[in-house]
BASETOR-364817 format. One record per residue (C-alpha): x, y, z. Coordinates in Angstrom, 3 decimals, always signed. Each point is the difference from the previous one (the first is absolute). Example, Ala and Ser with C-alpha at 12.3 -4.5 7.8 and 13.67 -1.06 7.14 Angstrom:
+12.300 / -4.500 / +7.800 $
+1.370 / +3.440 / -0.660 $
This chain:
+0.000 / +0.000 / +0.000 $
+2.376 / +2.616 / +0.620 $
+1.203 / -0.188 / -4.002 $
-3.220 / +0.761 / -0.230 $
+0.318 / +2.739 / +2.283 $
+3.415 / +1.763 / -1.489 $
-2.199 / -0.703 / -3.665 $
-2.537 / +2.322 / +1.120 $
+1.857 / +2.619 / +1.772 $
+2.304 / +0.168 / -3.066 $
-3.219 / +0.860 / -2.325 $
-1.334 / +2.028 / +2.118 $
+3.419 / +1.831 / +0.161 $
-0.242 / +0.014 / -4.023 $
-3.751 / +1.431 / +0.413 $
+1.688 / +2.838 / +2.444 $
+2.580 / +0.989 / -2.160 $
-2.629 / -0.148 / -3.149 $
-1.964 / +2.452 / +1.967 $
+2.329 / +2.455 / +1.049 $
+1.411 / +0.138 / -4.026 $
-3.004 / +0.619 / -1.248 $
-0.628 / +2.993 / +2.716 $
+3.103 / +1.398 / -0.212 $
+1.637 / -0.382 / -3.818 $
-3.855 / -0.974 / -1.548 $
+2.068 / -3.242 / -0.626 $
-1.856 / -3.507 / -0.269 $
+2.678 / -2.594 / +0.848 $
-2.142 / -3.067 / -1.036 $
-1.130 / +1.602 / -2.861 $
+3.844 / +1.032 / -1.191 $
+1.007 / -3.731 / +0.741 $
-2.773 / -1.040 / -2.396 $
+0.864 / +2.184 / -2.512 $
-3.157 / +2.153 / +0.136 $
-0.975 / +3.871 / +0.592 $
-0.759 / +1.189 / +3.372 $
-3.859 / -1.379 / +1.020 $
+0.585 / -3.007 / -2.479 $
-1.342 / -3.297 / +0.941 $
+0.720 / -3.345 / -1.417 $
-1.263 / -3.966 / +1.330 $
+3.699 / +0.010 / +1.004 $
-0.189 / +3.893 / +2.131 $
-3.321 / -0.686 / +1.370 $
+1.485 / -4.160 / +1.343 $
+2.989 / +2.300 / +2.071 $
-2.612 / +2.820 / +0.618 $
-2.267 / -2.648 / +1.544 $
+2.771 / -2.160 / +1.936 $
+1.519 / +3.307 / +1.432 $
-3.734 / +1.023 / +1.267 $
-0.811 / -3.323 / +1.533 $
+4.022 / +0.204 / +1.483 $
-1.065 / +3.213 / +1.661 $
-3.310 / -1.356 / +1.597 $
+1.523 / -3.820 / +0.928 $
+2.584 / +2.866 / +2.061 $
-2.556 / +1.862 / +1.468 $
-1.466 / -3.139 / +0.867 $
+2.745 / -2.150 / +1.593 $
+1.879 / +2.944 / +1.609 $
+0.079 / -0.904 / +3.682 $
+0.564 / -3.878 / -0.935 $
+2.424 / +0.316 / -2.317 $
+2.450 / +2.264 / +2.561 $
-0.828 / -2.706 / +2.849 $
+0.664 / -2.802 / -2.542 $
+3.739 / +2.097 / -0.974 $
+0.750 / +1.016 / +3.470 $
-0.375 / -3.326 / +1.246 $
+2.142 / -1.424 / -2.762 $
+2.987 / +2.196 / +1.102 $
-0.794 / -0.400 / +3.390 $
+0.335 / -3.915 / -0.862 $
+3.246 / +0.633 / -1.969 $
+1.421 / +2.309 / +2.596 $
-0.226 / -3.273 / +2.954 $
């Protein structure tokens, strides 16, 4: 579970940085990757738009477990 964990917070890290690009520098990351225009979708943009979305809400979500399931990992790996 916890590559599943480090999967999520690593799109939602994407989804973050997307965000602030397209605030700041009007700038669509996924978009550019694609090879599109800012606002562009494709099946392919919408698949990452949609996994970073559901890696944002599975966060939200699992918050408070997943830092007792990592703290108790070190704390494991620490004895």
């Amino acid at each position: 579970m916890k590559t599943f964990d480090v999967i999520a917070a690593a799109l939602v890290i994407i989804g973050a940085l997307n965000w602030g690009l397209a605030g700041v520098f009007h700038l669509d990351l996924v978009a550019t990757v694609f090879g599109m225009k800012f606002g562009e979708t494709s099946a392919l943009s919408s698949v990452v738009y949609s996994l970073v979305a559901l890696s944002g809400l599975y966060q939200a979500l699992t918050w408070k477990s997943i830092q007792r399931r990592w703290y108790s990992d070190a704390a494991a790996a620490r004895a």
